[in-house]
C-alpha positions in Angstrom: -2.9 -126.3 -15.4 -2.4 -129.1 -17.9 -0.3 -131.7 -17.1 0.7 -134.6 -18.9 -1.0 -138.0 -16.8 -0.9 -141.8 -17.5 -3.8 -142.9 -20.1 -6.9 -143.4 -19.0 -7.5 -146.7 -17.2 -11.0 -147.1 -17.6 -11.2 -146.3 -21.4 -7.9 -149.0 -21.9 -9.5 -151.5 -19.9 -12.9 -150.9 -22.7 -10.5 -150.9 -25.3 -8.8 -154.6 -24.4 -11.8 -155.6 -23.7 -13.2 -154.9 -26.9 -9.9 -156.2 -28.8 -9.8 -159.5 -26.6 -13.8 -160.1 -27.9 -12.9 -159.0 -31.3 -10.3 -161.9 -31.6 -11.9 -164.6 -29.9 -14.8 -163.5 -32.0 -13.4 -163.6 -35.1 -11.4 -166.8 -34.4 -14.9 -168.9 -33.8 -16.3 -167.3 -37.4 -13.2 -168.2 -39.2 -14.2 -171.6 -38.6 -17.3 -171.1 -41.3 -14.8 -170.7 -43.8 -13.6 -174.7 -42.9 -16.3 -175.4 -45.4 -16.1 -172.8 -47.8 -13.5 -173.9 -50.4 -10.6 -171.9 -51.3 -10.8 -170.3 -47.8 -7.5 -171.6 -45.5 -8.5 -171.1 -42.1 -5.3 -170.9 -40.4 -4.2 -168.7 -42.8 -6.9 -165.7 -42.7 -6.5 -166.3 -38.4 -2.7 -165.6 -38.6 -3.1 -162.6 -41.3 -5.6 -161.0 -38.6 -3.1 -161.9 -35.2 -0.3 -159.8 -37.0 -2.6 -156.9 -38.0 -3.8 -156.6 -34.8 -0.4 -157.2 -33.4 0.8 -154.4 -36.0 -2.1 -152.1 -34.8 -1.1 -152.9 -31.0 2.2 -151.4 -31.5 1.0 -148.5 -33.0 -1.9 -148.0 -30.2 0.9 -147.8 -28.0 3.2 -145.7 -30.0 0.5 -143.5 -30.3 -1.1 -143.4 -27.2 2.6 -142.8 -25.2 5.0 -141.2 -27.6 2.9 -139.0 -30.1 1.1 -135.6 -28.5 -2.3 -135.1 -30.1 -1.1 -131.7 -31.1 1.5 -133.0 -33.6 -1.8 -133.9 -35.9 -3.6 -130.0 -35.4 -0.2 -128.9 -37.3 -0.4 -131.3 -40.2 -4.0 -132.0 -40.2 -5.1 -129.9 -43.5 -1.8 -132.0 -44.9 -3.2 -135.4 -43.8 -6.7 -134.1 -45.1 -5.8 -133.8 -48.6 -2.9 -136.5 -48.9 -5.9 -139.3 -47.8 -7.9 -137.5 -50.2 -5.7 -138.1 -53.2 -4.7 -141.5 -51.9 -8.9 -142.2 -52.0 -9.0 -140.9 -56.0 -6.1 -143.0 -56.4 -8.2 -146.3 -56.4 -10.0 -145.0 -59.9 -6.8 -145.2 -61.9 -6.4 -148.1 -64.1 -3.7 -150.7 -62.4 -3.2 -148.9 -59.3 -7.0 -149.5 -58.0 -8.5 -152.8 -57.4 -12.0 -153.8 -58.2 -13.7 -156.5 -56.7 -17.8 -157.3 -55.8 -18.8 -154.4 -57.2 -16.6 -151.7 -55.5 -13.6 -150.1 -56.4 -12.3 -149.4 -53.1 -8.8 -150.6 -52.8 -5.1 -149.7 -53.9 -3.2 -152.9 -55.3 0.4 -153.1 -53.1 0.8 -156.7 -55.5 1.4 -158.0 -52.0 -2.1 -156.9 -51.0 -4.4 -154.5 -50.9 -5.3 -151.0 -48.9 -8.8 -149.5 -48.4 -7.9 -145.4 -48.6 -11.6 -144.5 -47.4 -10.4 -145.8 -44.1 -7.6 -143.5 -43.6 -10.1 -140.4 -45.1 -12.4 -141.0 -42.1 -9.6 -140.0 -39.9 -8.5 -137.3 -42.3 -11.8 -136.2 -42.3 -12.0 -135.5 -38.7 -8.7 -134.0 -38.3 -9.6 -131.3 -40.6 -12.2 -129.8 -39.1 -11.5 -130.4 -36.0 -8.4 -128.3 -36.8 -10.3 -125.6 -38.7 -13.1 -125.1 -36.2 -10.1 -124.7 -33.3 -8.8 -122.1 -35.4 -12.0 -120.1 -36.3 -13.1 -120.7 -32.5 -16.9 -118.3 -32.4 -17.0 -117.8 -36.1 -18.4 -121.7 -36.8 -22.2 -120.1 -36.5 -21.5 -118.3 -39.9 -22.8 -119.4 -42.6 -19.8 -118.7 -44.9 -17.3 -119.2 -42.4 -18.7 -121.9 -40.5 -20.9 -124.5 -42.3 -19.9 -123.9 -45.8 -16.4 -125.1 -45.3 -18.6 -128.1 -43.4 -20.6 -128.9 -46.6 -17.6 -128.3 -49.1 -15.9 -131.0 -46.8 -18.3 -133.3 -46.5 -19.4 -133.0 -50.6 -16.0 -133.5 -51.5 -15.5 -136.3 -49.5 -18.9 -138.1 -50.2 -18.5 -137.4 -54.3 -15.4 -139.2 -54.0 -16.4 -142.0 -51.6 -19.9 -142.7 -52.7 -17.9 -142.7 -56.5 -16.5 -146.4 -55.2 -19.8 -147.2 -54.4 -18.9 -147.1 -50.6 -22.4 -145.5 -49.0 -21.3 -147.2 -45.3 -18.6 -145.7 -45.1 -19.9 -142.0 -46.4 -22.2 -142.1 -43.5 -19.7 -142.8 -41.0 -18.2 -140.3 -42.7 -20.8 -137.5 -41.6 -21.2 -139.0 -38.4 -17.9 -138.2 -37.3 -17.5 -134.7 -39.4 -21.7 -133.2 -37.8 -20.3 -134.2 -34.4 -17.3 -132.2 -35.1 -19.2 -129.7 -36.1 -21.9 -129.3 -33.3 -19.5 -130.0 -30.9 -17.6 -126.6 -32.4 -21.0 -124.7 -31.5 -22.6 -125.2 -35.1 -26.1 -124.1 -35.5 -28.6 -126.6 -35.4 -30.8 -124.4 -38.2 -27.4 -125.4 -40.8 -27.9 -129.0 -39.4 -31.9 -129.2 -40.4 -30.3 -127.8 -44.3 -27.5 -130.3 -44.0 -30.5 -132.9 -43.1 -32.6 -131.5 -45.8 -29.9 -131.5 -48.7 -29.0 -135.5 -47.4 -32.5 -136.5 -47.4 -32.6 -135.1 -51.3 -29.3 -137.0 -51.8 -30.3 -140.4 -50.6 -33.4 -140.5 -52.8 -30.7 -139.8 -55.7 -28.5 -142.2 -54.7 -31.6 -144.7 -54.7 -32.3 -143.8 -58.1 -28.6 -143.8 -59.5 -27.1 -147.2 -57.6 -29.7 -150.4 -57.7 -28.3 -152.0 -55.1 -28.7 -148.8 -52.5 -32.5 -148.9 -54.0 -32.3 -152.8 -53.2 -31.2 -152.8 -49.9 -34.1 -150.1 -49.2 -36.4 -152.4 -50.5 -34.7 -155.0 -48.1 -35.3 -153.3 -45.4 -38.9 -152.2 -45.9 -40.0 -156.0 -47.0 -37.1 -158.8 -46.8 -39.6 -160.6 -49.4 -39.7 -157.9 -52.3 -35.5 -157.3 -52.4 -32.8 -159.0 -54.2 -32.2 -162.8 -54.0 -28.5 -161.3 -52.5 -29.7 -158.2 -50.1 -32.9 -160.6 -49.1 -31.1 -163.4 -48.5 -28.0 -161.8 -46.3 -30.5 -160.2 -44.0 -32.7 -163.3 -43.1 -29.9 -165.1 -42.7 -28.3 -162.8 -40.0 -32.0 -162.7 -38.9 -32.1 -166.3 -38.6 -28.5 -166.5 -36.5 -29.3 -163.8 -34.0 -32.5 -165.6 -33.5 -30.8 -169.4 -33.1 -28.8 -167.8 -30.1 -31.6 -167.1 -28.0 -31.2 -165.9 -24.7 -27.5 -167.2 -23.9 -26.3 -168.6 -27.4 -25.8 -171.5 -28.7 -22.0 -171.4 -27.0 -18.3 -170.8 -28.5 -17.3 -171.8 -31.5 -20.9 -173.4 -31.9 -22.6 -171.3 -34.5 -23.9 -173.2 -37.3 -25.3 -170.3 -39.9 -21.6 -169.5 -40.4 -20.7 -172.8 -42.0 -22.6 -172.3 -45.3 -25.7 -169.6 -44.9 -24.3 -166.5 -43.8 -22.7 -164.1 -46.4 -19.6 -162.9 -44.7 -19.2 -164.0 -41.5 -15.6 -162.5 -40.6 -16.7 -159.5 -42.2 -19.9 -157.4 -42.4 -21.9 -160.1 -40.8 -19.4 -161.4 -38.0 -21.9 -159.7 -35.2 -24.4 -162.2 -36.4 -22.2 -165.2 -35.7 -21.4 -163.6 -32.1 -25.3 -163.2 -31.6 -25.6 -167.1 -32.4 -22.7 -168.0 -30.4 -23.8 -166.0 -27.2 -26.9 -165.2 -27.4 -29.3 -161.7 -26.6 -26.8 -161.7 -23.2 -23.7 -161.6 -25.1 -25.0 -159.5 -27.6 -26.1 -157.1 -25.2 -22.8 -157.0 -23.5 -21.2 -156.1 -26.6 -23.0 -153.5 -27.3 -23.2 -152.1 -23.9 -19.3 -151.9 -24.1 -19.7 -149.8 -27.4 -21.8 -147.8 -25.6 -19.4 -147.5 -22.3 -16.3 -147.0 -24.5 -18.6 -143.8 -26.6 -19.6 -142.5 -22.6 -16.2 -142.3 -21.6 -14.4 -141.1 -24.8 -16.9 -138.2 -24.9 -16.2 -137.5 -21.0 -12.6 -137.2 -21.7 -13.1 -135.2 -24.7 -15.4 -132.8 -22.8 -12.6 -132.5 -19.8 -9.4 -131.7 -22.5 -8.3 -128.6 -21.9 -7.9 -127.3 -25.6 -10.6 -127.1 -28.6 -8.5 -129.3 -30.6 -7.9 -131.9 -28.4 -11.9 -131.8 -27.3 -13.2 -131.8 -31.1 -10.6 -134.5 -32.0 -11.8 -136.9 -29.1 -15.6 -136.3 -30.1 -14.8 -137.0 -33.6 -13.0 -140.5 -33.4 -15.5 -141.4 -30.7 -18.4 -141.3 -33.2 -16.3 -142.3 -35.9 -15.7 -145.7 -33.8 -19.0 -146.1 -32.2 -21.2 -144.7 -35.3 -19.2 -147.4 -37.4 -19.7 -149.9 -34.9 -23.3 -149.3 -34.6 -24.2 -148.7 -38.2 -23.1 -152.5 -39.1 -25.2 -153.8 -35.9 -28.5 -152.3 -36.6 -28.4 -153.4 -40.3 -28.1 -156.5 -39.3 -30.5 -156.7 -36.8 -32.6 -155.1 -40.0 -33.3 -151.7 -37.9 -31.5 -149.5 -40.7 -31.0 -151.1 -44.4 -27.8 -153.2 -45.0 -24.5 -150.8 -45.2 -21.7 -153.1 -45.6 -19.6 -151.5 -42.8 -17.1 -153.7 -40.9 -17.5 -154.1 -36.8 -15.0 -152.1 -35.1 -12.2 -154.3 -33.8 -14.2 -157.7 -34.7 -14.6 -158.2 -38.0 -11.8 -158.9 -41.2 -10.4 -155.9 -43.0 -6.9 -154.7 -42.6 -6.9 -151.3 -43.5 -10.3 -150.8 -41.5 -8.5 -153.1 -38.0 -5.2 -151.0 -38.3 -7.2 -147.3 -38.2 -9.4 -148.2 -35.4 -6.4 -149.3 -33.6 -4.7 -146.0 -34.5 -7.9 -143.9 -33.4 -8.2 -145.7 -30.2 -4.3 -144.3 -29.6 -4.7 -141.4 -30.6 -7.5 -141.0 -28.3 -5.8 -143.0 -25.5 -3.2 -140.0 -25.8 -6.0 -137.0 -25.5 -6.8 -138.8 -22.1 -3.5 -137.8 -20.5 -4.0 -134.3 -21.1 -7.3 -133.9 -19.6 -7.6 -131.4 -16.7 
């Protein structure tokens, strides 16, 4: 029978954890920016307290008030409307361009990252399509076409901005989706195939995918930019040792590292607490994935299950996408750390995907 239950405790205890880390985290790299000009510390600290305050509010509104359901009736809606929104940022004085990208909507207050909200819409979609066609997701027509439509769509559009992280968070989330809906693993080994053919285009169309391959083969032969990021996350993982050179003490931030409350905030942490507090971290990731995927696995409803699995490799894919690359395991990506680093559009979703997720735990049987 399925009853309704209070959210899990163990997966909310990960989750503040997590948060509580993210902040104190991103509070010791904001201090880097103390001698970077035209950076006010105080400033980018209390713009990331409210959106995380902002995001609280809607954890919890989520989590208690919403029933996972309401988004298997509206998904294909949500799917499409985050879909336009993400075109939206190629129209002239609507989008906003910056270092390369054009990734954002202007609000002339601030700005919105669309491709954030896409993930999510992503996920909802076929999690909602494969809980409809139930058995026939082995079919080729049926099953992984409307997959590889999906995914196309969403990567022409995404990988348009240049956003390649965030494409291949993108097919993280939407192949566990798809397995997890008893997908074949012989349309997986195309989907492999066809991706494999795609990133060798992409490394001929965009130079700075084919630099940051060359990064990650040989730091020496790559762009003074791609180069240079990696060895100096390379250098502040190494500085921290085995226990870190303490809080607040990291020294690459101040005037080496590119990005240290974004992309490469889990290099300041590394510095600051060394290969035990890194290993902590990631260990928590990798708790928070174990138990989101046991919860999903115990919903009673395909829906609810496929949902769960998708936002848990949405978050933890994400999460460990921007940690290998800068630990130079996999070539720089650009993605944000879940719940650590800057980015308001990208803080506020993870928020409102640990909710939603938060909410499939009371329903499990």
């Amino acid at each position: 029978m399925n009853r309704t239950k209070r959210v899990d405790v163990i997966l909310a205890t990960l989750t503040v954890l997590l948060v509580t880390i993210g902040f104190l985290v991103f509070a010791s790299a904001s201090m880097g920016l103390l001698s970077r000009g035209g950076a006010n510390y105080s400033l980018v600290l209390m713009k990331q307290g409210a959106i995380a305050l902002a995001g609280i509010v809607l954890l919890f509104f989520l989590a208690t008030k919403i029933h996972y359901k309401f988004f298997q009736h509206y998904a294909t809606g949500i799917f499409f409307l985050t879909l336009i929104l993400t075109i939206l940022v190629f129209i002239p004085h609507i989008g906003f361009s910056t270092k390369g990208g054009t990734r954002w909507i202007d609000l002339g207050f601030g700005t919105i990252q669309p491709s954030e909200f896409l993930k999510l819409g992503t996920v909802l979609f076929l999690a909602a399509y494969y809980a409809k066609i139930k058995t026939h997701v082995t079919s080729f027509t049926k099953g992984f076409l409307p997959f590889l439509i999906t995914v196309a769509v969403v990567g022409a559009i995404i990988l348009k901005q240049p956003d390649t992280g965030t494409f291949l968070v993108v097919v993280c989330g939407a192949t566990a989706v798809f397995l997890a809906a008893g997908g074949r693993w012989l349309h997986l080994a195309i989907f492999a195939l066809a991706g494999i053919i795609l990133a060798a285009g992409l490394a001929t169309v965009y130079p700075h995918v084919q630099d940051r391959i060359n990064t990650f083969l040989n730091s020496k032969q790559g762009t003074l930019d791609t180069s240079y990021h990696l060895r100096q996350s390379l250098i502040a993982i190494g500085s921290g040792q085995i226990i870190g050179r303490g809080f607040g003490q990291s020294v690459q931030k101040f005037k080496y590292l590119p990005e240290p409350i974004g992309d490469s905030i889990f290099s300041v942490f590394s510095e600051d607490f060394g290969f035990i507090g890194s290993s902590v971290l990631i260990l928590l990731f990798m708790f928070y994935s174990l138990r989101g995927l046991r919860i999903s696995d115990r919903v009673p409803d395909q829906f609810g299950r496929l949902l769960g699995i998708g936002i848990v490799i949405l978050i933890v894919s994400q999460s460990y996408i921007n940690i290998t690359a800068l630990t130079g395991i996999i070539p720089l990506t650009g993605v944000p750390l879940v719940f650590i680093s800057q980015g308001g559009t990208a803080l506020l979703m993870a928020f409102i995907e640990a909710g939603i997720l938060l909410q499939i735990s009371r329903h499990t049987q």
